[in-house]
Every structure is written in C-alpha cells, then in structure tokens.
VEXFITI-691349 format. One line per field, with one value per residue (C-alpha): residue number from 1; residue in three letters; x, y, z. Coordinates in Angstrom, 3 decimals, always signed. Layout:
# VEXFITI-691349
num: NUM / ...
residu: ALA / ...
x: X / ...
y: Y / ...
z: Z / ...
//
This chain:
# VEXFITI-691349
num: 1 / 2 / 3 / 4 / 5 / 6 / 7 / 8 / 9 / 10 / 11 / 12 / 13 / 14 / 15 / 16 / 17 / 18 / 19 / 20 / 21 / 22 / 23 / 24 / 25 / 26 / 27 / 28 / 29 / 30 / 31 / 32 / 33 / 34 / 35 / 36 / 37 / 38 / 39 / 40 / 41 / 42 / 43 / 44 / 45 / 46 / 47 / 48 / 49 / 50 / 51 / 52 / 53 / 54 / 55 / 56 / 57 / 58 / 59 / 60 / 61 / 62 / 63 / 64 / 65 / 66 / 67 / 68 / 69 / 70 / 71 / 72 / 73 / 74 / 75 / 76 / 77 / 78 / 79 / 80 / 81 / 82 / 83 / 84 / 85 / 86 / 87 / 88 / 89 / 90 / 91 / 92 / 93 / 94 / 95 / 96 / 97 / 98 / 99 / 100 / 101 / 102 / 103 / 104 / 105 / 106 / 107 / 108 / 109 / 110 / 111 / 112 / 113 / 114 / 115 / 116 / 117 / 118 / 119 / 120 / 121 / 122 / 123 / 124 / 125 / 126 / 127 / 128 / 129 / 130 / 131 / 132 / 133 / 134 / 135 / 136 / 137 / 138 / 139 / 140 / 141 / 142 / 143 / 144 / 145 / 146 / 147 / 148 / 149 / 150 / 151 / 152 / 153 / 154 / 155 / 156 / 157 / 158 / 159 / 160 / 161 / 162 / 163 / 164 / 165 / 166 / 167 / 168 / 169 / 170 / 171 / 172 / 173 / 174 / 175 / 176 / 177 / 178 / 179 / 180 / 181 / 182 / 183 / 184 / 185 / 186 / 187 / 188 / 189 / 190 / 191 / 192 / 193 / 194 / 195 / 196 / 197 / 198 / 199 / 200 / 201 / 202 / 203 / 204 / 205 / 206 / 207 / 208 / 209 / 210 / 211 / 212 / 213 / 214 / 215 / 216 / 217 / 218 / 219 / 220 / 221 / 222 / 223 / 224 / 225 / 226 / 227 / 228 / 229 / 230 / 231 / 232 / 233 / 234 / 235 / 236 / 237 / 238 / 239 / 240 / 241 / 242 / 243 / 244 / 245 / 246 / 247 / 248 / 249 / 250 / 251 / 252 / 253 / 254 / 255 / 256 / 257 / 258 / 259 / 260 / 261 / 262 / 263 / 264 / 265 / 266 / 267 / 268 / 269 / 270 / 271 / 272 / 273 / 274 / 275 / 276 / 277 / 278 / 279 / 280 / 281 / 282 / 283 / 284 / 285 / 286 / 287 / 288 / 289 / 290 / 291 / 292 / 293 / 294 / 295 / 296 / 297 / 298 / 299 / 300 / 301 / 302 / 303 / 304 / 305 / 306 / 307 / 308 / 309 / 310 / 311 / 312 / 313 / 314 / 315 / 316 / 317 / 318 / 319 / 320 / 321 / 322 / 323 / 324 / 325 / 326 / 327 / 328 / 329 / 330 / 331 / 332 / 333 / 334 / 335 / 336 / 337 / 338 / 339 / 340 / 341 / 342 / 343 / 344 / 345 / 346 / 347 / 348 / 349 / 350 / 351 / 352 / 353 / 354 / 355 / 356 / 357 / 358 / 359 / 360 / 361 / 362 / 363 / 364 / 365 / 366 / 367 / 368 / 369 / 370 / 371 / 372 / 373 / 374 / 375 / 376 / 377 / 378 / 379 / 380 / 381 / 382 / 383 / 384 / 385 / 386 / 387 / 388 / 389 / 390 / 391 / 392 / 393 / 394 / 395 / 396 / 397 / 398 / 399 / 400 / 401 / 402 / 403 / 404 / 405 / 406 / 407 / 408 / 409 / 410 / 411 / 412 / 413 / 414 / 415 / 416 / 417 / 418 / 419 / 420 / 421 / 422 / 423 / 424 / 425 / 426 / 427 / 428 / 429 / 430 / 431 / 432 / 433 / 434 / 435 / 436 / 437 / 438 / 439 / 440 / 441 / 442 / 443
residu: UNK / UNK / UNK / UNK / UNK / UNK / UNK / UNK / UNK / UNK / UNK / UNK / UNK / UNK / UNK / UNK / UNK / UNK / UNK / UNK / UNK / UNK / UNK / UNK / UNK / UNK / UNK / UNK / UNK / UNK / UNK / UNK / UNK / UNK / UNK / UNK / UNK / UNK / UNK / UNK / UNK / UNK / UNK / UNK / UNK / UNK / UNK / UNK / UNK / UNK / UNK / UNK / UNK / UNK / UNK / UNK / UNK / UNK / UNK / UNK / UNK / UNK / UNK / UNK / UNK / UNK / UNK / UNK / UNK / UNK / UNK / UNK / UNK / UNK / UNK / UNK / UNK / UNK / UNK / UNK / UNK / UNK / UNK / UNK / UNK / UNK / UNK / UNK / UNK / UNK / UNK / UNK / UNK / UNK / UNK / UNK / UNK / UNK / UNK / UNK / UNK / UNK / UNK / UNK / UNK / UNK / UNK / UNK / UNK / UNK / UNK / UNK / UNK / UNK / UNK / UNK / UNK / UNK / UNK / UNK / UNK / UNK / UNK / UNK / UNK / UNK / UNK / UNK / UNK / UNK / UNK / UNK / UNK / UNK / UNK / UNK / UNK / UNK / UNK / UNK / UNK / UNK / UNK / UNK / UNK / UNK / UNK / UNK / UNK / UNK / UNK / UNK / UNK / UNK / UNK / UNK / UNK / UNK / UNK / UNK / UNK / UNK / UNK / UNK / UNK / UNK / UNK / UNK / UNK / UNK / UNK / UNK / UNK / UNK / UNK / UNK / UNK / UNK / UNK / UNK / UNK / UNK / UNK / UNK / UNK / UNK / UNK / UNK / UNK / UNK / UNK / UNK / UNK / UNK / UNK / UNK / UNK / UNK / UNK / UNK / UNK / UNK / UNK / UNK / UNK / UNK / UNK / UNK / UNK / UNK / UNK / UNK / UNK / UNK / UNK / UNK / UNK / UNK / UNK / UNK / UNK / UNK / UNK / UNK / UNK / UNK / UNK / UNK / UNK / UNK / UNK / UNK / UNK / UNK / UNK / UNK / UNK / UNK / UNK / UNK / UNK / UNK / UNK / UNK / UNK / UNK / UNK / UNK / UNK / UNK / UNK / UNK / UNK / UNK / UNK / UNK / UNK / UNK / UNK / UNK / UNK / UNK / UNK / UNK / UNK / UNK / UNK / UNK / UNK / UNK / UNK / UNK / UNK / UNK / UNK / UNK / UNK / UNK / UNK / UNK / UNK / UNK / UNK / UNK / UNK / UNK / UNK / UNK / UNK / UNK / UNK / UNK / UNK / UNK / UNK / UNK / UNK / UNK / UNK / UNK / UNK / UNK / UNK / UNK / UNK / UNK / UNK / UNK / UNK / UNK / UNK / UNK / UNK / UNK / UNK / UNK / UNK / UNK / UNK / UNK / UNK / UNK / UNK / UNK / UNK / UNK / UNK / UNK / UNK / UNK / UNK / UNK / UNK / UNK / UNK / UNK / UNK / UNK / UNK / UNK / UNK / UNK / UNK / UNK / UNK / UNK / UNK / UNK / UNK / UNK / UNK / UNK / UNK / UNK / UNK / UNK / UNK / UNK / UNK / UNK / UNK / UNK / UNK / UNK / UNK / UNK / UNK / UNK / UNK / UNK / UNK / UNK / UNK / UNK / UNK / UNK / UNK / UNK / UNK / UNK / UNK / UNK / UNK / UNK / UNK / UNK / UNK / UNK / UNK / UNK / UNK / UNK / UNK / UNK / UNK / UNK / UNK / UNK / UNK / UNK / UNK / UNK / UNK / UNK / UNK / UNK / UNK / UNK / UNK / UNK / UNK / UNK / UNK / UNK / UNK / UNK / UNK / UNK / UNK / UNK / UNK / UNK / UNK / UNK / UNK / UNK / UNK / UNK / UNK / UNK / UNK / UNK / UNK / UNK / UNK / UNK / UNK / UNK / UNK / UNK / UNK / UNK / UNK
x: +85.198 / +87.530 / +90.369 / +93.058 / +92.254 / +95.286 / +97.101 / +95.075 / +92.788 / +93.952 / +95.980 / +94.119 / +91.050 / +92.599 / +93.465 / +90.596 / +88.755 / +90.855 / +91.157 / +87.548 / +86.401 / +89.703 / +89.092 / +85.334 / +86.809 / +88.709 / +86.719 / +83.988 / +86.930 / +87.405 / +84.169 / +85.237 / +87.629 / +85.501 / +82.346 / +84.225 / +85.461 / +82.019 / +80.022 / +82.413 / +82.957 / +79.472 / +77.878 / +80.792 / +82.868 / +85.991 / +88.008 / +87.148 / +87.550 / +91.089 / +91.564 / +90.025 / +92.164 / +95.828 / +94.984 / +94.294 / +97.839 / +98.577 / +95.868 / +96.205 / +99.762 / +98.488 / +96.181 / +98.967 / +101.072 / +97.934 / +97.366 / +100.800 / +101.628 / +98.846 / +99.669 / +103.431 / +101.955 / +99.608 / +102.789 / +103.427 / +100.313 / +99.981 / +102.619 / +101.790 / +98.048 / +99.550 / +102.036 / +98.371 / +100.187 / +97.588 / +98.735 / +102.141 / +99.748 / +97.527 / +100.466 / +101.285 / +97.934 / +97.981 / +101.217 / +100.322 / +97.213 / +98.761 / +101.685 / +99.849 / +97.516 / +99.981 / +101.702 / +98.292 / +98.163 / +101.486 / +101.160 / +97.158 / +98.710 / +101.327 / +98.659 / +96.498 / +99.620 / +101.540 / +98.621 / +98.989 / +102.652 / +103.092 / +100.099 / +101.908 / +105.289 / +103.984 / +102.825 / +98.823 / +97.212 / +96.615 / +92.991 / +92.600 / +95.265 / +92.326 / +90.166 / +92.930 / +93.960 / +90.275 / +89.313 / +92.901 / +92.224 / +89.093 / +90.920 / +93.742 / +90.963 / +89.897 / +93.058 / +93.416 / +89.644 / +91.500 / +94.751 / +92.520 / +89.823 / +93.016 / +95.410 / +91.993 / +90.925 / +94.798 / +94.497 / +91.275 / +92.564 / +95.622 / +93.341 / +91.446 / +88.532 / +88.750 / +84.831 / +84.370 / +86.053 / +83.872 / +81.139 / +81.721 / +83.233 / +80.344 / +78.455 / +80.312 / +80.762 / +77.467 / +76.937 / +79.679 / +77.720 / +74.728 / +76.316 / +78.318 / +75.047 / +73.510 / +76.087 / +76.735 / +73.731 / +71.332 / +73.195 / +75.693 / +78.264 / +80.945 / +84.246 / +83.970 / +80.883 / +82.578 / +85.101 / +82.769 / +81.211 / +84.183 / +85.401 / +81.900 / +81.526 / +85.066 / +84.731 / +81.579 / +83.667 / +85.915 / +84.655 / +82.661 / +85.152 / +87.301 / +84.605 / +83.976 / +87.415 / +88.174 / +85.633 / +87.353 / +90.537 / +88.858 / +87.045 / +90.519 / +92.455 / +90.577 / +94.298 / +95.342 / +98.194 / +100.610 / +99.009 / +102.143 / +105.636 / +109.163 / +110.129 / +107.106 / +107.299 / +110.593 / +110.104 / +106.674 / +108.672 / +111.269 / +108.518 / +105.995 / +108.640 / +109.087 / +105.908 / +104.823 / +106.944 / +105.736 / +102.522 / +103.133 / +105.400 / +102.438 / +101.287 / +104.453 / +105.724 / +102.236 / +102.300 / +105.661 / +104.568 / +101.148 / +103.560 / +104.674 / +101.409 / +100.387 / +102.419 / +100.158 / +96.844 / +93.991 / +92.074 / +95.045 / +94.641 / +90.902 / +91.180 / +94.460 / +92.470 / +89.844 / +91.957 / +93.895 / +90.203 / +89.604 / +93.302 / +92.953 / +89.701 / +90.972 / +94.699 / +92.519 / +92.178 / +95.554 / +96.677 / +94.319 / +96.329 / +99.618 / +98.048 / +96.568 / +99.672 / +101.495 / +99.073 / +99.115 / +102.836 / +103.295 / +101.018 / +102.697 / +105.578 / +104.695 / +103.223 / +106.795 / +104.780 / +107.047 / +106.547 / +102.436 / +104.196 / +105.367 / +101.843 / +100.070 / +102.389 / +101.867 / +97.734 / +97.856 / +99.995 / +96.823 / +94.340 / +96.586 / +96.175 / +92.704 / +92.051 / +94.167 / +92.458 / +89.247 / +90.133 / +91.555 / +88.856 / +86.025 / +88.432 / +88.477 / +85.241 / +83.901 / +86.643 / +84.515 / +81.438 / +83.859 / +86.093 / +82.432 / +81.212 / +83.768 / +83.484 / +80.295 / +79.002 / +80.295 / +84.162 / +86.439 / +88.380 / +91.701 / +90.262 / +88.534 / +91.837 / +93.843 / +91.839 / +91.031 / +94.386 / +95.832 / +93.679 / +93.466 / +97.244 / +97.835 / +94.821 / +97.022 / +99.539 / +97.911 / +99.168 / +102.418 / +101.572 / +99.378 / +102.793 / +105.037 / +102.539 / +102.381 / +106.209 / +105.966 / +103.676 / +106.132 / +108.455 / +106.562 / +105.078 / +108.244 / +110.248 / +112.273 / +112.369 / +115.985 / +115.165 / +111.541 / +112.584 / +115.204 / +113.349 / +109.800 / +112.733 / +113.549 / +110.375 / +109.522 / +113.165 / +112.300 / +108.510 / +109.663 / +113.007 / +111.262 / +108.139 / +109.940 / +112.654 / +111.486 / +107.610 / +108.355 / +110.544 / +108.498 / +104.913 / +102.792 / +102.603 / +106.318 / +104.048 / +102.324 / +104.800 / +107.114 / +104.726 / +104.456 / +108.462 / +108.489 / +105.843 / +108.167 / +111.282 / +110.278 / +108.658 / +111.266 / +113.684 / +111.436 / +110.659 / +114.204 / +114.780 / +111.849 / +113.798 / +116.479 / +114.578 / +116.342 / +113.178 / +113.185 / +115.630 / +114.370 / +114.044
y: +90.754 / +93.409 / +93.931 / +92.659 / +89.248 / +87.994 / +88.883 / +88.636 / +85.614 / +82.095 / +81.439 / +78.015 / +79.821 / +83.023 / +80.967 / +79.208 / +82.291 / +84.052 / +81.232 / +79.752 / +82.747 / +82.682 / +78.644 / +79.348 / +82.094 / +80.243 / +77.218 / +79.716 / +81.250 / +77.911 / +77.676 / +79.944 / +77.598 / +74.632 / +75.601 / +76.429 / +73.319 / +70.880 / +72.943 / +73.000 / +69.857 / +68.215 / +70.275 / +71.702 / +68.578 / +66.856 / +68.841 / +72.308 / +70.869 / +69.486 / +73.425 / +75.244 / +72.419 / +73.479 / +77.194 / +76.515 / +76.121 / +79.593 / +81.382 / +80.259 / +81.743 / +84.960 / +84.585 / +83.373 / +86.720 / +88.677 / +86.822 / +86.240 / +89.533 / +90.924 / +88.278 / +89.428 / +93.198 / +92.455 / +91.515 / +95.455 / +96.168 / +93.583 / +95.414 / +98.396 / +97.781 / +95.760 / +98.996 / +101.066 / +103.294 / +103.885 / +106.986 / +104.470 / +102.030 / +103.623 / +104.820 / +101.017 / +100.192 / +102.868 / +102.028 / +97.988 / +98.643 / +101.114 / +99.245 / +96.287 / +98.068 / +98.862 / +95.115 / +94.051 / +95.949 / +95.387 / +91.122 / +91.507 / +93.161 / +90.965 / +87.720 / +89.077 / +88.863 / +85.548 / +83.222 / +81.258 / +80.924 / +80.037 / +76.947 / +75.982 / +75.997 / +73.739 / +71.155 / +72.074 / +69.177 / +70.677 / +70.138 / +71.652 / +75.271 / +77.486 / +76.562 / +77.282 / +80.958 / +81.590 / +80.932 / +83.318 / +86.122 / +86.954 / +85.917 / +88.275 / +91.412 / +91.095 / +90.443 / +94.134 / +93.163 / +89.680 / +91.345 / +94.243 / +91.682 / +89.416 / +92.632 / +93.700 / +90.319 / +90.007 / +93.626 / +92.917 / +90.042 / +92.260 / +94.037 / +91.165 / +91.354 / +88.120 / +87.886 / +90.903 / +89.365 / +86.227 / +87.590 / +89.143 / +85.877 / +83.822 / +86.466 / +86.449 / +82.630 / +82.046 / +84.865 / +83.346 / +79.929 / +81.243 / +83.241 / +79.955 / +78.378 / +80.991 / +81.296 / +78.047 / +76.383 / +78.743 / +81.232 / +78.451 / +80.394 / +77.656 / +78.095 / +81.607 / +82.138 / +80.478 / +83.211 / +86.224 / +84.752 / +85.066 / +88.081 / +89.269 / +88.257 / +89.193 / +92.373 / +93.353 / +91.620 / +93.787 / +97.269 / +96.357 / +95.601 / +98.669 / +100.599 / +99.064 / +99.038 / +103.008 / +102.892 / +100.457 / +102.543 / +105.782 / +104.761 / +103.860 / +106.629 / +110.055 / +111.461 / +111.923 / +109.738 / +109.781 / +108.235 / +106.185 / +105.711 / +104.098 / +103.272 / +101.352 / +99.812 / +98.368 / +97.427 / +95.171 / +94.164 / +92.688 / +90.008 / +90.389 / +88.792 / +85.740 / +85.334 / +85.430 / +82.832 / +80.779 / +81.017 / +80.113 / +77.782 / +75.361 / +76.645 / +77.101 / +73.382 / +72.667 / +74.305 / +72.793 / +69.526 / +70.112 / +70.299 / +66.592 / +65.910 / +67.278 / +65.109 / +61.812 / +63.510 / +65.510 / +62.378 / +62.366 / +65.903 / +66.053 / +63.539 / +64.816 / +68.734 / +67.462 / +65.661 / +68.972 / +71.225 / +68.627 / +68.764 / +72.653 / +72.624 / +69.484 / +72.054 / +75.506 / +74.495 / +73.558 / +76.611 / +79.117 / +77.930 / +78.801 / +82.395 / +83.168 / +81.752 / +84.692 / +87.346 / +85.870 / +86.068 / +89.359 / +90.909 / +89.039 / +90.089 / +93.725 / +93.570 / +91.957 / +88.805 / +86.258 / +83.004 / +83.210 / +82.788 / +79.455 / +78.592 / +79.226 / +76.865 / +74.191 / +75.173 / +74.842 / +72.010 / +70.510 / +71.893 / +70.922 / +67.075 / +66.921 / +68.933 / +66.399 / +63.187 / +64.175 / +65.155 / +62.041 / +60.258 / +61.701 / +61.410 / +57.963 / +57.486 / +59.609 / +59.942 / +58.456 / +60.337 / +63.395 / +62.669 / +61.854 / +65.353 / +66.511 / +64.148 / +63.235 / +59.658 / +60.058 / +60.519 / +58.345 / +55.285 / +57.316 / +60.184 / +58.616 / +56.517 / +59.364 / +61.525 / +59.009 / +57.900 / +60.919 / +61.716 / +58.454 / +58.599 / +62.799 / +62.377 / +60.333 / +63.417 / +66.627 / +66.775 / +67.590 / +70.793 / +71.748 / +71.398 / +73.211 / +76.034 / +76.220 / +76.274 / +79.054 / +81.019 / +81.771 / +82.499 / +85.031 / +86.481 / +87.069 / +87.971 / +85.865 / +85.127 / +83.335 / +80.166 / +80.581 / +81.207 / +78.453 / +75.807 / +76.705 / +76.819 / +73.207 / +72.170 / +73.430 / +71.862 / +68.088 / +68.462 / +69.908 / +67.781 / +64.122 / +64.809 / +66.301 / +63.388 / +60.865 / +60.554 / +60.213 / +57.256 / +55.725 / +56.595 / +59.446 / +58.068 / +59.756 / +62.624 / +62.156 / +61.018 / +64.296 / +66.431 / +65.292 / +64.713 / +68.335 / +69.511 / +67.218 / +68.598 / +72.080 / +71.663 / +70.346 / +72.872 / +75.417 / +73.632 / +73.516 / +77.158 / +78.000 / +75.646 / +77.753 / +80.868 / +83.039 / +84.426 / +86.493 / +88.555 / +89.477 / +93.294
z: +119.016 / +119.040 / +116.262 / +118.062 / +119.400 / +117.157 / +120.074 / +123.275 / +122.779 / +123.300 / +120.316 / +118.613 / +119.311 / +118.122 / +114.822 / +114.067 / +114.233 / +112.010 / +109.484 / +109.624 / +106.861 / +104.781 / +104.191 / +103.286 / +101.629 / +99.400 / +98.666 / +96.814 / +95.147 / +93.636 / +92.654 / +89.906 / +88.060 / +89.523 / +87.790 / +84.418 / +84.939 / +85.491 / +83.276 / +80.473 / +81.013 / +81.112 / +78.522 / +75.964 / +76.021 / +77.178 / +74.849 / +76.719 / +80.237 / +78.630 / +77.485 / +81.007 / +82.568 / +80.216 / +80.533 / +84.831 / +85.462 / +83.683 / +85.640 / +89.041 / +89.169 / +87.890 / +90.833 / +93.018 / +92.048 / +93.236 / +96.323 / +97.640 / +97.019 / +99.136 / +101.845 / +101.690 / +101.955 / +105.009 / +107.098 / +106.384 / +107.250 / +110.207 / +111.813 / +111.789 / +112.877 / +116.043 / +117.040 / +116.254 / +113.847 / +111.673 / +109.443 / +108.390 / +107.453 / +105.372 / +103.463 / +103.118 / +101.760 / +98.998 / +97.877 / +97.662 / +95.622 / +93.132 / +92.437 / +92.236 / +90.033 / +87.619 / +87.635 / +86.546 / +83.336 / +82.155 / +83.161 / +81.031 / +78.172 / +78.006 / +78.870 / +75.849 / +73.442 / +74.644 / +75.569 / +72.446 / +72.352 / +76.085 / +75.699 / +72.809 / +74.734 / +77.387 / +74.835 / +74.612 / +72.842 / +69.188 / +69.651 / +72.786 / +72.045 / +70.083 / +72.963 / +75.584 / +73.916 / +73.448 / +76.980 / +78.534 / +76.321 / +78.296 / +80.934 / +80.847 / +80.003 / +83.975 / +85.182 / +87.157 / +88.766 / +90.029 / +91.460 / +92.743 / +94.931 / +95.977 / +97.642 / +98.918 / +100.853 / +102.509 / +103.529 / +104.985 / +106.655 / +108.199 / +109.979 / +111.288 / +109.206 / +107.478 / +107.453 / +104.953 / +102.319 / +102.610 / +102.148 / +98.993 / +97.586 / +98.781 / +96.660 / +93.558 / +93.291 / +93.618 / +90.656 / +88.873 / +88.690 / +87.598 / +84.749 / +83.754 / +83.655 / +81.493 / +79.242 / +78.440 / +78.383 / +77.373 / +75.357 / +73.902 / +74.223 / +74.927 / +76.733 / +76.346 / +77.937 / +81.036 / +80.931 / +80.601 / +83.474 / +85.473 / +84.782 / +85.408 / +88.924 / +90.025 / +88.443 / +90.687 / +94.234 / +93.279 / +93.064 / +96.178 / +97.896 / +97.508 / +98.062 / +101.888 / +102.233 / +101.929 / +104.577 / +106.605 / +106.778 / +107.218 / +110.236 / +112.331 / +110.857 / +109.601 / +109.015 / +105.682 / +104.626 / +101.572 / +98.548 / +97.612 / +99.715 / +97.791 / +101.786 / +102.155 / +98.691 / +99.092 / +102.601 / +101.452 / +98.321 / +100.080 / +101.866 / +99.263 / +96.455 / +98.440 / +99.499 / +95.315 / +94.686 / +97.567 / +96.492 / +92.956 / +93.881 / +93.387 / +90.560 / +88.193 / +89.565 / +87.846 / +84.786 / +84.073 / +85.019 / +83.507 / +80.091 / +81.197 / +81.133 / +78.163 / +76.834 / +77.238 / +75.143 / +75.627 / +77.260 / +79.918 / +80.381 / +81.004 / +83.609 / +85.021 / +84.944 / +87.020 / +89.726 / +89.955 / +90.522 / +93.595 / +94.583 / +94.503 / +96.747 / +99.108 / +99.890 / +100.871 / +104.382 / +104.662 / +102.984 / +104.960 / +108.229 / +106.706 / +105.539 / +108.570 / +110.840 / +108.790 / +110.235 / +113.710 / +113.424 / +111.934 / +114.501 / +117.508 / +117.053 / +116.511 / +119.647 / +121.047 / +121.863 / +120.773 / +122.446 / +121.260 / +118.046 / +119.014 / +120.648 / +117.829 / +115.253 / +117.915 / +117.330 / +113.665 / +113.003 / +114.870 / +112.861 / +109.822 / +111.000 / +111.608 / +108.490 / +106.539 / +107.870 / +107.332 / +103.511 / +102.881 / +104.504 / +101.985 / +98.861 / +99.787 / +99.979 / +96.989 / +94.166 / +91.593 / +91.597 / +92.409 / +89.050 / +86.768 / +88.282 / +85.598 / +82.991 / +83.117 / +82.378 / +78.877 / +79.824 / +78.383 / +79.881 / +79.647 / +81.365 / +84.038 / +84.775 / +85.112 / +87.217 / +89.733 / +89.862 / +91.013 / +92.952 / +95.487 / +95.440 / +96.276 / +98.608 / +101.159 / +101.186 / +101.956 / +105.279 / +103.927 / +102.656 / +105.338 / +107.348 / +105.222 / +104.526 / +108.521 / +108.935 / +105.975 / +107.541 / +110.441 / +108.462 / +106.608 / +108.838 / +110.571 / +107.650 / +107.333 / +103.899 / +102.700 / +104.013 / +103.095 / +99.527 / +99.525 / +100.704 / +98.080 / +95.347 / +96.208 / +96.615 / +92.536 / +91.890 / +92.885 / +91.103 / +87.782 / +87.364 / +88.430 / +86.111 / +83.286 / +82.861 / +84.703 / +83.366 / +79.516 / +80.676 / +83.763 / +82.366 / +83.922 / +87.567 / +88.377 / +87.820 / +90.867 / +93.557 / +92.527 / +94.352 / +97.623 / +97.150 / +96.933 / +99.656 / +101.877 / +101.317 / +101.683 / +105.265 / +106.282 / +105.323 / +106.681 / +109.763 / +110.781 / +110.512 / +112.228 / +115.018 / +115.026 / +116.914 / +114.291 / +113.440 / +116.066 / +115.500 / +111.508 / +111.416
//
C-alpha cells in the first residue's frame, strides 16, 4: 500500500485502514492504566484501585497534552507530506519533538512537587492521598518517555504509518503486564510496583520508537533540514493548542468531576475508578475515527481534494454507529463480571453499586462522542479551530457545573447524565460549523 492512499483510495476503505491500528493501538495503551488498575485492585486492595483510580484523572490529561499535541502537530506534518515537501516537514518534526521535549520536563518537575497538593485539592479520600502521591511521583519521573512515544505515534500516523506505532504498543503493554504482575505479586511491591512497571515499558516504546522513526524520515528525505523552526512552531501551536484542550477536554471535565466524586468515599471511588477504566477502553474506537478523520482531512485538503473530505465524514459517522452498538451491546451483556474484574469477589456493596451503575447508564451514550470526535476531526484537521475550541469548552462547561452543584444536592447519579449532556452539546456545535463549508477556506 503506498503512502498516500489517504487520498487516492476509496475513502471508508481509506479510513478504516488508517484507523484499524490506531484503535488497536489504543486499547493496549489502556492496558497500562487497566492493568494497574485489576492488579492493584485484586491483590493490593480497594484502597489502591480507589488511589490508581483518583490519581487516573491527573494522568490521562498529562497523556492527553502529549497526544493531542502530536495530533495537532501531524496536521503540520499531514500537509506537508500530501504537497511532498519533505525538507518543510522534517523541520516540523524536529521542532514538535524538542519543544515537546522541553514541556515535558518543566510539567514532571512540576508533577513531582504538586502531586500531593493537587489530590488533596480535588478531595482525595484521606485514606487513599499517600497512596495517590506515592503512585504520581513515579509517575511524573517518566513523564518525558510518555510525551516522547505519544508525538512519536501521531507523527507516525501523519505519514500513514499507523501500523508502526502498534506494534510497539502491542509490545510494551504486554511488557507492562508482566512487570505489574511481577512487581506486585511477587516482589510485593504495592502501588508502586505498578508504577515502575509503567514507566518501564513506556520508557523502552519509546526509545524504540524514535529510533525507527529517524529512519522513517531519512528514507523520504536524505536532505538535511533545520533542527528547530519558530515559523513552524507557531504555525503547529496555533492547531496543536486546541487540539490539547480537545483532548483533555475529557479528562479535566473528569478530574473535576472525579473531585464530585470524591466526595461520596473511597468505596464510591473504587467502583466509580473502575467504570471509568471500561469507559476509557469502550470510547478508543470512537475516538480513533475522530483522530484519524483529522489526518484524512489534513492530507485532503493539501492535496486540494475537498469534497473526499465530506465523503469520508459521511464514512465515519458509519463506523461511529456500528462501533457504538456493538459496545453497548457487550456492556450490556457483561458489566458485572467486567466491574468484579476490578474489585474482585471481595468488593464492597458501595463499590460494586457504583461502578455498575455508571457504567449500564454511560454505556447507552457512546455514540455521542464518537459523533462529536468525528465532527472534531474535520475541524482539526482543517484548522479550523474557534469553533472547535468553543464548542469542547462547552462541552467541559455543562460536565463540571451539573456535577459540581448539582450532585451534592441530587446524589451522585447527576454525575453521570452531565457527561453525555456535554458530549451532546459539543457535536452539535461542531457539527453545524462543519455545515457551514467554512472549513474550506481555513489557511
């Protein structure tokens, strides 16, 4: 298959070839926090999943920073690879990876010294915090190995190579398993041990990936480029911004409603923590199609093909549908022995509750945010970003407002309908501007 059959081959086939590795993709990458999760769980206690589960919300938008920023850089890079000019691109790749090299040291160092205070902000049960602070300090000490895999698997993706990425993720989740298992059970090393296992694993994807890569890049383009570009940093910046704060729209909404939460006990929490690990698998596909709509778009339209764009929404919001049923259809079916995977047969009544709860009611709603990501990924990929931004900022809005006010009041279940509130409201603010056509004309 040659590079460029983002904009020659039929564009649902074109998609679903382009997508099929970023989903897989991202399901192992969830293995990480998923296996921290189950193993803590079953063998430390429900205490540590309650802290993995309070100090989740925290991570994943650290993660979300990484990867939305190297999604927002690939449009960049997208570009540039459908006009074939190569030596501009390179220049764009540099410049992502060393600035995002540098953002990764100064968000660590500042991790290492605030992870206490900020779990204690949002309301960390007292018996879970020590756990919580123990488990992000590791955390933070990999960070740079995180942002560096994450910028590496969008650029990959930019060029098309979504399968290279894959395979290093199937290869470090699997590691990271096995070194949860070690640790844990055999060395009794507790939540830590979890978290040495992590950093571990992503620490290896990482420098193997940067080392294929420099080979990637060196085999289209043998000319030297400039290491680093402030053109091509504030032209990535300005869709690579947004594009964070889409991507952690999700994630900040729920670490301030995971502070809501918080609020009902560590029992609460454990149950709530491993509704939100399913919830976080069950949305990959949904967000893959969004991520690789943006590189469909991006490339489209740098090859002035403009009304595939419109093809290949039509594709996904397909995909997103059938992806959706199906989810809902195994939730359905298997939310108990999927909530006791966590909690073991020892869980409490509370915890149990909770998780199952949420997740038979959120099951019946992630079509919505296979939508909206879809309608975002145009935008993206297009650039055009003040909608995009406006309508992820209402999205957070509606979650964080209804669960903060509303759920001390109403009980814990406001938590859960302010989220696909949210996902609603923001596709169809994005949807509409995609109606416009205005997209076309983003420069």
């Amino acid at each position: 298959m040659n590079n460029d059959y983002l904009i020659k081959q039929k564009p649902s086939y074109a998609l679903l070839l382009f997508s099929l590795p970023i989903i897989i993709g991202n399901l192992f990458q969830q293995t990480y926090t998923m296996a921290d999760s189950a193993i803590v769980g079953r063998f430390v206690g429900e205490q540590a999943l309650a802290a993995v589960g309070a100090s989740y919300s925290l991570t994943n938008i650290f993660i979300c920073i990484a990867f939305g920023g190297g999604v927002g850089c690939s449009v960049i890079v997208s570009r540039y690879f459908g006009a074939k000019d190569y030596v501009h691109m390179k220049t764009a790749v540099y410049t992502a990876m060393l600035s995002f090299l540098a953002v990764s040291l100064l968000l660590g160092g500042a991790g290492l010294f605030l992870s206490r205070s900020i779990m204690a902000a949002l309301n960390t049960p007292e018996d879970a915090l020590g756990l919580a602070a123990e488990y992000l300090n590791i955390y933070f000490l990999g960070l740079p190995f995180l942002f560096m895999y994450n910028v590496l698997s969008s650029m990959f993706n930019a060029l098309g190579k979504s399968r290279i990425p894959l395979y290093f993720l199937i290869f470090s989740s699997l590691f990271n398993v096995a070194l949860d298992m070690v640790a844990v059970t055999k060395l009794n090393m507790g939540i830590a041990g979890a978290a040495w296992a992590t950093l571990i694993a992503q620490g290896i994807s990482a420098a193997l990936s940067f080392a294929v890569f420099l080979n990637v890049i060196n085999k289209l383009c043998s000319r030297k480029a400039p290491l680093f570009s402030p053109g091509e940093l504030k032209r990535m910046t300005r869709i690579a911004l947004p594009s964070i704060l889409q991507q952690s729209t999700v994630s900040i909404g729920m670490m301030l409603v995971q502070s809501a939460v918080n609020g009902f006990g560590s029992q609460a929490l454990a149950g709530f923590s491993a509704a939100a690990r399913i919830e976080s698998i069950c949305i990959v596909p949904m967000l893959g199609i969004g991520n690789a709509l943006s590189s469909y778009t991006a490339q489209n339209i740098g090859a002035g093909k403009y009304e595939r764009v419109r093809e290949g929404y039509r594709a996904a919001t397909k995909m997103v549908a059938v992806s959706a049923a199906l989810i809902f259809v195994t939730v359905e079916l298997l939310y108990t022995p999927i909530i006791k995977l966590f909690l073991g047969e020892s869980g409490t009544e509370a915890a149990v509750s909770a998780g199952e709860g949420y997740l038979r009611f959120i099951g019946a709603f992630f079509c919505l945010i296979g939508f909206k990501a879809s309608a975002d990924g145009i935008l993206r990929g297009a650039g055009d970003m003040l909608m995009f931004t406006a309508a992820n900022l209402v999205n957070l809005f509606i979650r964080v407002t209804l669960s903060i006010t509303l759920a001390p009041i109403a009980g814990i279940e406001i938590i859960w309908y302010s989220i696909p509130i949210g996902w609603f409201a923001n596709w169809i603010i994005s949807y509409m501007q995609y109606r416009t056509g205005k997209w076309r004309r983003i420069t």
